[in-house]
Every structure is written in C-alpha cells, then in structure tokens.
C-alpha positions as CSV (number, residue, x, y, z in Angstrom):
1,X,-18.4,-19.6,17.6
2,X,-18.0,-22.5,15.4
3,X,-19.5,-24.1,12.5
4,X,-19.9,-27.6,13.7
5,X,-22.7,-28.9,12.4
6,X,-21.7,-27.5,8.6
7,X,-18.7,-29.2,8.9
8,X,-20.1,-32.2,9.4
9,X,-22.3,-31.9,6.1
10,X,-19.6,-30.9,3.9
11,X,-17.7,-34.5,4.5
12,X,-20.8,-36.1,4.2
13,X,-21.8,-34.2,0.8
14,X,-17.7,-35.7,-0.5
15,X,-17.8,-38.6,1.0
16,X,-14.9,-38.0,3.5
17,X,-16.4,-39.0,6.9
18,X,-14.5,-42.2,7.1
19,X,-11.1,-40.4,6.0
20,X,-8.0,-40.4,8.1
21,X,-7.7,-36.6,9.9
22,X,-4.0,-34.9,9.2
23,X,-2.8,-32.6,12.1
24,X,-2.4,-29.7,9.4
25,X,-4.3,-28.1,6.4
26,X,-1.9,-27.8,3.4
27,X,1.6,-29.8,2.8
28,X,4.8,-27.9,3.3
29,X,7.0,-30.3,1.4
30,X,4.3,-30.6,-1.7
31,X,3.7,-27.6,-4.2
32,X,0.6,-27.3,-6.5
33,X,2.7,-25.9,-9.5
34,X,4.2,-29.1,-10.4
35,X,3.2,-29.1,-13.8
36,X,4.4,-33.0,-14.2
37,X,0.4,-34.0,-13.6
38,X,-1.2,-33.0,-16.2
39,X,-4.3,-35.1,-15.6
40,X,-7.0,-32.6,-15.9
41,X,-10.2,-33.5,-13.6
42,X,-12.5,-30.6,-14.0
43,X,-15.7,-32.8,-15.1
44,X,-14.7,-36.2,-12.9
45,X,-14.7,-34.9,-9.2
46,X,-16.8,-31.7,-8.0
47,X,-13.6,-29.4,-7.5
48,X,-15.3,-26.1,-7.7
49,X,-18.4,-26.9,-5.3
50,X,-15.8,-28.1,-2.9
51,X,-13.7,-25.1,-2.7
52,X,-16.8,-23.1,-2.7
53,X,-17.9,-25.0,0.7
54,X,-14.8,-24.4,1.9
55,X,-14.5,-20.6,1.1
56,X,-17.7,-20.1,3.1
57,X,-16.4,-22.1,6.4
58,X,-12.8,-20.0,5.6
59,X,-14.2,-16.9,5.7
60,X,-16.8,-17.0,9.1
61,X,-14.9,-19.2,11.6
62,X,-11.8,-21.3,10.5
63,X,-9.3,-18.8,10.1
64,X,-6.8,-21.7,10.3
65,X,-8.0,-23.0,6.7
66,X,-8.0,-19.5,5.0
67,X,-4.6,-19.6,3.6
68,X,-5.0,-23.8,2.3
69,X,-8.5,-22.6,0.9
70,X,-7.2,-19.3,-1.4
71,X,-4.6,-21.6,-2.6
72,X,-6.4,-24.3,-4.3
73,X,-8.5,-22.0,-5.3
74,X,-6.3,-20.5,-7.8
75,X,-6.9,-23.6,-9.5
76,X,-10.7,-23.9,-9.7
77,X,-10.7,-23.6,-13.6
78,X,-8.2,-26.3,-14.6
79,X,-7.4,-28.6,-11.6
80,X,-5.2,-31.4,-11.6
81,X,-4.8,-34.8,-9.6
82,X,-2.8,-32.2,-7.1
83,X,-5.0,-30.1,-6.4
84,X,-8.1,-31.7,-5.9
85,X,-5.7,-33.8,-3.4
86,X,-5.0,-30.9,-1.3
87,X,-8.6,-30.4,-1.4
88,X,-8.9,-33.7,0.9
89,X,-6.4,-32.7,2.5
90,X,-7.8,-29.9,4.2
91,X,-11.6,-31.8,4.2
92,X,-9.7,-35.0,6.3
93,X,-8.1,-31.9,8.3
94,X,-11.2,-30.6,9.3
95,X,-12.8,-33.9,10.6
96,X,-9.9,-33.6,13.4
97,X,-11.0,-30.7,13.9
98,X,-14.5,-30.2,13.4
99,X,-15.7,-27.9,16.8
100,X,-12.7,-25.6,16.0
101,X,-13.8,-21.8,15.9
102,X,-13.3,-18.8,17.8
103,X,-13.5,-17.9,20.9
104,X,-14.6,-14.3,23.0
105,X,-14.1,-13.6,26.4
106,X,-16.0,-11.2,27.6
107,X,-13.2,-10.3,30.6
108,X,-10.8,-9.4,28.0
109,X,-10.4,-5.2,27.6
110,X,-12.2,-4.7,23.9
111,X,-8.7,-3.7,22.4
112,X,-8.1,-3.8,18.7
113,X,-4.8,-5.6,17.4
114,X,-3.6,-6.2,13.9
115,X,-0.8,-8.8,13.1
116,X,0.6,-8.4,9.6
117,X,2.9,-10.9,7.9
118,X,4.4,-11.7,4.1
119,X,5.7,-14.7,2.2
120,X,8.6,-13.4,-0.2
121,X,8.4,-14.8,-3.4
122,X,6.1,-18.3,-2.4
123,X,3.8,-18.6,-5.5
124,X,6.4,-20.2,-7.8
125,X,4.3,-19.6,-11.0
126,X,4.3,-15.8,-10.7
127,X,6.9,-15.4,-7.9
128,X,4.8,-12.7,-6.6
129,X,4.4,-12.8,-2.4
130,X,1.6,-13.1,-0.6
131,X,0.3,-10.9,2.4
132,X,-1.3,-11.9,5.7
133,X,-2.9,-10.3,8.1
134,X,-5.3,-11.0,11.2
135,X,-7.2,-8.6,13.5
136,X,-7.8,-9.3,17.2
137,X,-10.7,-7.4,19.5
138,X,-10.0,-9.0,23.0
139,X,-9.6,-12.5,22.6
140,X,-10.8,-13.4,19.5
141,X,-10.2,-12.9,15.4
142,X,-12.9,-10.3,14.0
143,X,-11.2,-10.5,10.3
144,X,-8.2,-12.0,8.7
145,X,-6.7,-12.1,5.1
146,X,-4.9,-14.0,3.1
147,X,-3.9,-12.6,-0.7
148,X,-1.6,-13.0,-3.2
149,X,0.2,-9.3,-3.8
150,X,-0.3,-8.1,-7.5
151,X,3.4,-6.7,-8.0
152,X,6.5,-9.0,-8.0
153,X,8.7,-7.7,-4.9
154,X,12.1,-7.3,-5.3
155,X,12.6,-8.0,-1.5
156,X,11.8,-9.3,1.8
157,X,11.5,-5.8,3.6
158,X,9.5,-4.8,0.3
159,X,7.0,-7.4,0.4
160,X,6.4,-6.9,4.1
161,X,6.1,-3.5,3.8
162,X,3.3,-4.1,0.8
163,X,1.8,-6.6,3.6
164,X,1.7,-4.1,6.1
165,X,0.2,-1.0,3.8
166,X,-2.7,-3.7,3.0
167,X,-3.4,-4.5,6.8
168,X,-3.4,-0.6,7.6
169,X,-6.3,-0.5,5.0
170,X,-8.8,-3.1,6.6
171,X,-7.7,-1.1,10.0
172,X,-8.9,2.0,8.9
173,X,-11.7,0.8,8.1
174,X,-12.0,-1.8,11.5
175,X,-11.3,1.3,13.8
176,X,-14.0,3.2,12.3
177,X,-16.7,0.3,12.2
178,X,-15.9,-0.4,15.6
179,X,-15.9,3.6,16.6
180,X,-20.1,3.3,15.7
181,X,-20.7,0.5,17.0
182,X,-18.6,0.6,20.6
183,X,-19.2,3.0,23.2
184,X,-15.4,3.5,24.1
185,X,-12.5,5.8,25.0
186,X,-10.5,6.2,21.6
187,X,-7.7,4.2,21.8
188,X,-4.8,3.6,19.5
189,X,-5.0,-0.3,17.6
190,X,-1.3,-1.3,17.6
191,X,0.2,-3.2,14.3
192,X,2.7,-6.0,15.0
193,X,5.2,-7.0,12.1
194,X,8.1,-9.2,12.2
195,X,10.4,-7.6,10.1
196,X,12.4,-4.6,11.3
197,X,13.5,-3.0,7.9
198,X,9.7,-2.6,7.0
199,X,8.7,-1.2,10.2
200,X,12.0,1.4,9.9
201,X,10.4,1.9,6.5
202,X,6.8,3.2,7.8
203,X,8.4,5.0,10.6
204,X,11.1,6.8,8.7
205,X,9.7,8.2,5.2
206,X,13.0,8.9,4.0
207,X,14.7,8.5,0.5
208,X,15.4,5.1,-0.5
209,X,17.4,4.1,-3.8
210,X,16.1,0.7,-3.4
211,X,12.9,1.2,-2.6
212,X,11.9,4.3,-4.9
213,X,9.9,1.8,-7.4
214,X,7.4,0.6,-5.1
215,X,3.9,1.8,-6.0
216,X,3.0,5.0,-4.2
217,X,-0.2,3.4,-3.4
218,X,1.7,1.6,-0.6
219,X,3.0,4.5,0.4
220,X,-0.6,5.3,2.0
221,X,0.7,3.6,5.4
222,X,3.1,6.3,6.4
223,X,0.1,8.8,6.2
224,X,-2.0,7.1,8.3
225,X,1.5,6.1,10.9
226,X,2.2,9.7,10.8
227,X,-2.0,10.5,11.9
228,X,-1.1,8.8,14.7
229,X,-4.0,6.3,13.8
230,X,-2.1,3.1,14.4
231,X,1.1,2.2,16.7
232,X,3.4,0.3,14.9
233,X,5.9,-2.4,16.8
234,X,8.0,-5.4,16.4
235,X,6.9,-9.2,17.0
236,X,8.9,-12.2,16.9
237,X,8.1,-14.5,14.0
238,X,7.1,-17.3,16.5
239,X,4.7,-15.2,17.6
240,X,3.5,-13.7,14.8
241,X,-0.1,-15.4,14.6
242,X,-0.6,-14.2,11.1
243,X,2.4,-16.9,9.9
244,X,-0.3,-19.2,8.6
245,X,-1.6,-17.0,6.3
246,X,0.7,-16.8,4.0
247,X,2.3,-20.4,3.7
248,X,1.6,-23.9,4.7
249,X,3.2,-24.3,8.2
250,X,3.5,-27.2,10.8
C-alpha cells in the first residue's frame, strides 16, 4: 500500500519536484525552538496547507514521516523561516522516496505486536517527552503514534512508563477491533519496550518513593498487565522500530 500517486501532487502543488531528495525526514543537528528567527511567514508561503497534505500522507501510509510531520505542526499558527524549512525538508525527503508504504504478507501468522518507545525531555520549549508507539499484525504497521506527553517527567523510566500506559490504550482497543473482525484463536499481543526500569515498573506494582507523583491514570497499564491482556518484554534500542517516532534519527 502506498500513496504514490498523491505524493507526486503534493510536490507539484509546492513546487518541489526539481528539489534535491535528503536520505532522512527531519535534522538531528537542527532544532525548531531557536527563537533567533524571528521572521514570521504565516501570509508569505502556504505553511498550514502543507502540513495539512502532509498529515494526511502521515497518518495512512508513511509512518516514517509521522514524527517530522507532528513536529512542525506545533508551529502551524506562527511559523518561522525554520520551520517552513523543515517543511521542505520532509517534501524533498519524500521525492526519494515516493513508492514507500507498507507492505502485508499474507504468509506471515496474523499476530498482533506493539513497540512502545519515549524521548525524555526532547521538546526544549516545554521539556515535556514525547511517546511513540507502533503496532504490527504480521508484516505490516496497522497504527502508529507519535505525541507529545502532557506532564513534564521527572525521569527516563517515568516517561517510558507514560509511553507504555499510552500504547496499552490503543492495544486494548486494537485487540478488541481485531477480535470482530478476525476469525482467530485468542492469542496474547506482546509489548516490546527498551527500557528495563519501566517494564520492572508494570510488572511489579510496588511502592515507589520516586514514582508516587505520576498520574494514576498511567497507572491503568498494570491492570490490564495483571488481566493478562498483553505480554510485556524487553527490546534492544536498535531494534526498537518505534525510535523514529519520537525524535529525528539517522
């Protein structure tokens, strides 16, 4: 499944079909919260019609953009000359690669998988972190995420552990979707995380001193760990595929 065609007509529609592609979506070395630029553009290029063309292609097939997209978009009511680069930047990354999509096999066993990932402290405005998750069934992506958290964390284990308690809450609801739809023995969907003090912190409810503050709303994950409604395991960060959607990586 890909998008091809739409691609295609969104750097036609910005003129950005003689650009030069980039290998990747968003610039680690470059943050948007410079506040040095203050060169406001919001009537001289069309920054909100372009992130709204590229929240559509974000959210059906291009996973890979999803985290770029969210970002710039935090800026659709006052951008600057920064942002409506990094807008190019993921437009001239897309004409590289404009047949990417996903892909199903329909050898692979129908099993559900959820990858869940954080990025302590990376929005430099608010220093809040942001979650990512990404659901497999077989050998494609069926839904991903990519969201700013709306506490501060005090921690790497904490904002994990917020990460995870949001991914458990789209798997809920995944596991029953699938459940009408799927003619299947009930299996168990695992959860991977990469951090082992979070996953110690779902599978052993106990008293914390340092993390007694954390919303009880988070809290949700242990009940559903404890239903037995999810298995939840360890993944190392290289190949945790939800990495890129929390920060821009090479």
């Amino acid at each position: 499944m890909h998008q091809g065609l739409y691609c295609k007509r969104v750097l036609e529609k910005f003129n950005m079909t003689e650009a030069k592609s980039v290998q990747i979506p968003a610039d680690p070395q470059h943050s948007l919260d410079d506040k040095q630029q203050n060169t406001n553009l919001t009537s001289k290029v069309p920054y909100r019609e372009a992130v709204g063309s590229l929240l559509y292609l974000s959210q059906i097939t291009r996973p890979d953009i999803t985290f770029s997209v969210n970002l710039v978009s935090r800026y659709i009511e006052d951008p600057k000359e920064q942002h409506w680069t990094a807008v190019k930047r993921i437009l001239k990354y897309l004409k590289g690669t404009i047949n990417f999509g996903l892909v199903f096999s329909s050898r692979q066993k129908l099993m559900l998988k959820g990858y869940s990932d954080a990025d302590y402290a990376g929005d430099l405005d608010t220093r809040r972190s942001t979650s990512g998750s990404v659901f497999t069934l077989g050998s494609g992506s069926i839904a991903w995420s990519s969201r700013r958290q709306q506490c501060v964390s005090l921690s790497t284990t904490e904002s994990e552990y917020i990460a995870l308690s949001q991914a458990v809450q789209e798997l809920t609801w995944l596991k029953l979707f699938l459940g009408e739809l799927l003619d299947q023995p009930k299996t168990v969907p695992t959860m991977y995380g990469d951090n082992q003090s979070a996953i110690k912190l779902v599978k052993n409810p106990e008293f914390h001193g340092r993390t007694k503050h954390i919303d009880v709303r988070y809290h949700y994950i242990r009940e559903k760990f404890n239903e037995g409604l999810f298995s939840l395991e360890y993944i190392s960060s290289k190949e945790q595929i939800a990495d890129i959607m929390t920060k821009p990586t090479p």
